[in-house]
N, C-alpha and C positions, 0 to 999 in steps of 0.2 A: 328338388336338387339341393344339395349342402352348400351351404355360403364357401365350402373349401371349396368345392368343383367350381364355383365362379371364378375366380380369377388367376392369373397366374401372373408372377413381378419379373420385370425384365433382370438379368443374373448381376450378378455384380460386377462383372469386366462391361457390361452393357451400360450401366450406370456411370463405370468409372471412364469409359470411355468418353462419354457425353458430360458426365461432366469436366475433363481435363480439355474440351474442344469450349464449354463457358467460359473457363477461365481465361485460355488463351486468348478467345475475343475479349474477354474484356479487357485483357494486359493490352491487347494491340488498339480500343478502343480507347484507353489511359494515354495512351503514347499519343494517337491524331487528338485527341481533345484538345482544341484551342479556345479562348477566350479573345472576343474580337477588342478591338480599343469601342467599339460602340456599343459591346453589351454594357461595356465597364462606365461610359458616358450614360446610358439608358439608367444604368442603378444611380449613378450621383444625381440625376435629374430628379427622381422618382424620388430619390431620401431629403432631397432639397424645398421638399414639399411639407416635410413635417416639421415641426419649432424643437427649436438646440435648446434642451431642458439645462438647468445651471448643474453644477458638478453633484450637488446635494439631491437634488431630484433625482437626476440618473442615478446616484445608487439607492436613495428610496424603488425606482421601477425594479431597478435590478435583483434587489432584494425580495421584492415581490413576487415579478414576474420575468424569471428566469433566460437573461436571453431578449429580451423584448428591444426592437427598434426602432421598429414602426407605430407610435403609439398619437393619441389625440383625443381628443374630448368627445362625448356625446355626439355634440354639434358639430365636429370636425368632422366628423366620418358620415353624420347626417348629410352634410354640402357633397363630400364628396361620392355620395351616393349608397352609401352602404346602410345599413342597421346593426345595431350590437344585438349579436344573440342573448335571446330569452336566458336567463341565470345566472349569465355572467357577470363577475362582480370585478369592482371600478378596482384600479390601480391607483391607491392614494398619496397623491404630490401635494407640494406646499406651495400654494397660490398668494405670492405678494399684493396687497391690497393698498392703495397709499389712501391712507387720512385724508380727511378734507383740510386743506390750508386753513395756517392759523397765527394769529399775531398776538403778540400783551399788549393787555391793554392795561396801564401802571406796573405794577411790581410783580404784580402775582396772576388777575385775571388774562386767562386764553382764550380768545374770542375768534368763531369763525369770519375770515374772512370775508365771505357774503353777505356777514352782518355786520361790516364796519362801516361807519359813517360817512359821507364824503368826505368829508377833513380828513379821517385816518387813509381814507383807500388813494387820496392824493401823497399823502405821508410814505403810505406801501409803494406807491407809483413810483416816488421820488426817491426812495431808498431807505428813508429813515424810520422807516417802521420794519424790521425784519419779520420776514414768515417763515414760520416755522412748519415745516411737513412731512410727517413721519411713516412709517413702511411697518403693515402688519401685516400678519400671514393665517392662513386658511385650510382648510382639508378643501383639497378638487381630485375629482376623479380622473384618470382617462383609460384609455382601454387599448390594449394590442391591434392590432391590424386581424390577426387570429381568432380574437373574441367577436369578427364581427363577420357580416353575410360576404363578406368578398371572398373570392376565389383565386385559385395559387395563379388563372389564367391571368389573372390582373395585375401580377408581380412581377418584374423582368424576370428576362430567363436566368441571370445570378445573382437573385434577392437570396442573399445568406441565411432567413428562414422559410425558406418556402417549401413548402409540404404538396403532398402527394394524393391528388385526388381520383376517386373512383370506386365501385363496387367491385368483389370478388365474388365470385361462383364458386358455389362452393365454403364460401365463408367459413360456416360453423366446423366443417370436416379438416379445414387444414387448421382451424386455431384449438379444435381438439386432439390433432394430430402433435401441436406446438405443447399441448400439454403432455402427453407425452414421452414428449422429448426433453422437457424440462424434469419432469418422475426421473427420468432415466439418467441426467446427472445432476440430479438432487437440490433442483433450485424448486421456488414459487412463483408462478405466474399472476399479477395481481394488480389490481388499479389503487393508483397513492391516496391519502385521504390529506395530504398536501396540495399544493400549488406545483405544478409542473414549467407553469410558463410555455415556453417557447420550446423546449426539450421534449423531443416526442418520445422517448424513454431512454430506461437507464438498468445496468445491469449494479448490482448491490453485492460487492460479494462476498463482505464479511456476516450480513443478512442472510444468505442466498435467496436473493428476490430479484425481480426481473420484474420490473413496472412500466406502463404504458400511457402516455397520457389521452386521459379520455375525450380529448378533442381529437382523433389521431379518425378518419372515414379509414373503411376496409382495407382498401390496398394502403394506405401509410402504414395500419396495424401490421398487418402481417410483413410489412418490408423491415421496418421496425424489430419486431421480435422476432424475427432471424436474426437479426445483426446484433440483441441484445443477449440473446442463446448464443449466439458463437462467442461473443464476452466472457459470457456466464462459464463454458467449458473451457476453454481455452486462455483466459486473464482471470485465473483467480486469485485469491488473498495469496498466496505461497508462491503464483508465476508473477503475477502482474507486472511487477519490478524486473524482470528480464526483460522487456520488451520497450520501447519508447513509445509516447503517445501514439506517433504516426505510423508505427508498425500496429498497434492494436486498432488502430481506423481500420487500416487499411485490412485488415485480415477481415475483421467484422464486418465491412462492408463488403468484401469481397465473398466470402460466405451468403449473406444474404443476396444479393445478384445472382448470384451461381444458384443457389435455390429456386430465386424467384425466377429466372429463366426457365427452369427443370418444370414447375408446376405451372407457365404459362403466364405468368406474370410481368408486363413489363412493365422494369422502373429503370430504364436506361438513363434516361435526360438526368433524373437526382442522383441515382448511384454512382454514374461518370463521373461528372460535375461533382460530386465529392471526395471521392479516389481522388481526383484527379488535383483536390485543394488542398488533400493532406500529404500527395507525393511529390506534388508539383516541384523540384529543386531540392528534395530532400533524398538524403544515401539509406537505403533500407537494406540493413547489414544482412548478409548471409538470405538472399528474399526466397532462393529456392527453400529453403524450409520453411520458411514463412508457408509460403505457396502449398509446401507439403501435407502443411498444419491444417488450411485452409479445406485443402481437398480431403482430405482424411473424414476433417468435421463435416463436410459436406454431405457427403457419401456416407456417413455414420447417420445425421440428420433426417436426409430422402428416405435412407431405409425406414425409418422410426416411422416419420409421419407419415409415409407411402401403404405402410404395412397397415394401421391406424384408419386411412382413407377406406383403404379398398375394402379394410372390414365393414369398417360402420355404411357404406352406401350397399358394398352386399344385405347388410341387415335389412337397411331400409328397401334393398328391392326384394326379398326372399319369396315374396307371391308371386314373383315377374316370375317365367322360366325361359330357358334359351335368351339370357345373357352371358355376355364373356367380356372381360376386358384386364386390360393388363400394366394400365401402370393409375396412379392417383386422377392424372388431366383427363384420362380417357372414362373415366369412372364418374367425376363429375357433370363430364359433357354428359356420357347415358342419365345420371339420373337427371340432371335439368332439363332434357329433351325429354324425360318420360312426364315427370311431373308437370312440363308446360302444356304438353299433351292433354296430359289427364284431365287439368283444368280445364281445357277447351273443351274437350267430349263432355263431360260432368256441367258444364255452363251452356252447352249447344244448345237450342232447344230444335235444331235442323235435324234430319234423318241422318243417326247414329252410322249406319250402314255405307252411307254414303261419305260420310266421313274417313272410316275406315279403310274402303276400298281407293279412295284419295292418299292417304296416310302411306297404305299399303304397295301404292303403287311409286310411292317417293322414296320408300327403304324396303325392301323385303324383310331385312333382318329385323325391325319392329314387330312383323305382323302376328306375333302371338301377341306380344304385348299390347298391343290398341285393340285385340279381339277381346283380351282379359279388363283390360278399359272398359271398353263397351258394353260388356257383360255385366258389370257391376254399375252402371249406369245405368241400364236397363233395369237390375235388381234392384235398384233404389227407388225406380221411377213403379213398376209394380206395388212395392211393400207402399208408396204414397199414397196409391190410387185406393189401396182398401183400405 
């Protein structure tokens, strides 16, 4: 069968429909977001916990490591339970050191304290010997909250960098589907050979480049560049200046939710929670077009990578026959149910048959598929045996 006859995409009033019913929950999910007074006590607790670097440090960090708030030494994240990930390299501040105390002794010699006489150290005692003790400074490391084995579960629910954890199904298909979509309006999808920090990417658009940071697990990525592709088409070097900061949040993150809802992804808790801190009391002029813009790229977007998906898993199934499926999520579900399959039958060493007729009896609509399994299981276990 031709990878054409496999699938067929839901029409475009089908798309535009679903996705203008995303946005409006999420508009009406913006509007109930509240912030309690206790998550906002839970965050000052939890930041009460780290040392207030002096003004010079913090923009050494900041300079560094982009964004960074939660930061601490080796040893600090060791007490608190954590490990710094393998690679990761130290954020370097300037560690005050003070001298050991020191007195004259006549005109010119400086003599440590510890080594002064009893007469001098009653002298020191009594006032009339001054000591002298000076403040020198060091290279010390410390390290983000980010560079180390903790998890975003260990952050309050509005720790201002907290990140998005999880695996996607389907991975490799929607971030080649992202690519794309980036061909299509002429950016670069690429990982920085800088320091990202805290900044899980950034659309570039005098560059046209669209970067991620490679600390970002699967679902950040892909939540990430969606929102950094709606950037990329929609704020660029020529528009970007029409719109105010909180209009192009809000558009780019609303794009990516509407996406990531579309393909099964959910990132409700951060995408709210962020709408929700760039809108929160702010006038978003003229937001039906906003909105317009929003959906337009949306629905531009889904087609791109949808079309992209449902090719490349047709490819990878074209020995299968009698499959069907009809949008990206339902395309990923068949091939991670084939392939988990396959490994199973291909790993069994139990009667094949009997598997099958198991398998068989859970879906009808697999059962060529798990025969053609079995079959080539069986041809491999043959071609062994001679």
């Amino acid at each position: 069968m031709s990878n054409q006859n496999k699938y067929k995409t839901k029409s475009f009033e089908e798309k535009k429909q679903e996705v203008d019913q995303l946005i409006e929950s999420a508009e009406k999910k913006i509007e109930e977001h509240f912030i309690s007074e206790e998550s906002i006590k839970e965050c000052l607790r939890y930041m009460s916990n780290f040392y207030n670097y002096s003004l010079n440090n913090a923009m050494l960090i900041d300079n560094q490591f982009k964004g960074a708030l939660a930061v601490g030494s080796y040893d600090f994240w060791k007490k608190q339970g954590y490990s710094v990930k393998k690679g990761e390299k130290g954020i370097k501040i300037l560690v005050p050191i003070k001298s050991k105390p020191k007195f004259r002794r006549g005109k010119e010699e400086l003599v440590e304290v510890e080594k002064a006489t009893d007469k001098e150290k009653e002298l020191i005692k009594n006032g009339e010997l001054k000591v002298i003790q000076g403040t020198y400074f060091k290279l010390g490391n410390v390290f983000d909250i980010s560079q180390t084995t903790a998890k975003a579960s260990d952050l309050p629910d509005i720790f201002p960098n907290k990140w998005i954890e999880g695996d996607v199904a389907g991975y490799e298909f929607l971030y080649k589907g992202m690519g794309k979509v980036a061909e299509k309006i002429g950016v670069t999808i690429k990982e920085p050979t800088y320091e990202l920090g805290v900044v899980k990417g950034a659309s570039l658009p005098y560059t046209k480049e669209v970067i991620y940071n490679p600390r970002n697990g699967e679902l950040q990525n892909i939540k990430t560049l969606f929102h950094e592709l709606a950037h990329a088409k929609l704020h660029t070097k020529d528009t970007r200046e029409n719109y105010t900061r909180e209009e192009k949040e809000f558009q780019a993150e609303m794009v990516a939710y509407t996406m990531g809802q579309y393909f099964g992804l959910d990132t409700s808790d951060y995408s709210i929670n962020y709408l929700h801190g760039w809108t929160n009391g702010k006038e978003l002029k003229d937001k039906q077009n906003l909105l317009k813009e929003v959906r337009e790229t949306t629905i531009s977007y889904i087609n791109i990578i949808e079309e992209s998906v449902l090719k490349e898993v047709s490819k990878e199934l074209e020995k299968y026959e009698g499959i069907n499926f009809s949008s990206a999520k339902e395309a990923i579900s068949i091939y991670n149910s084939i392939k988990e399959n396959e490994k199973e039958v291909l790993s069994s060493s139990n009667d094949k048959t009997s598997f099958f007729d198991e398998k068989n009896s859970e879906n009808d609509r697999f059962s060529n598929i798990y025969k053609n399994i079995i079959q080539k299981s069986n041809k491999k276990e043959n071609e062994l045996e001679m």
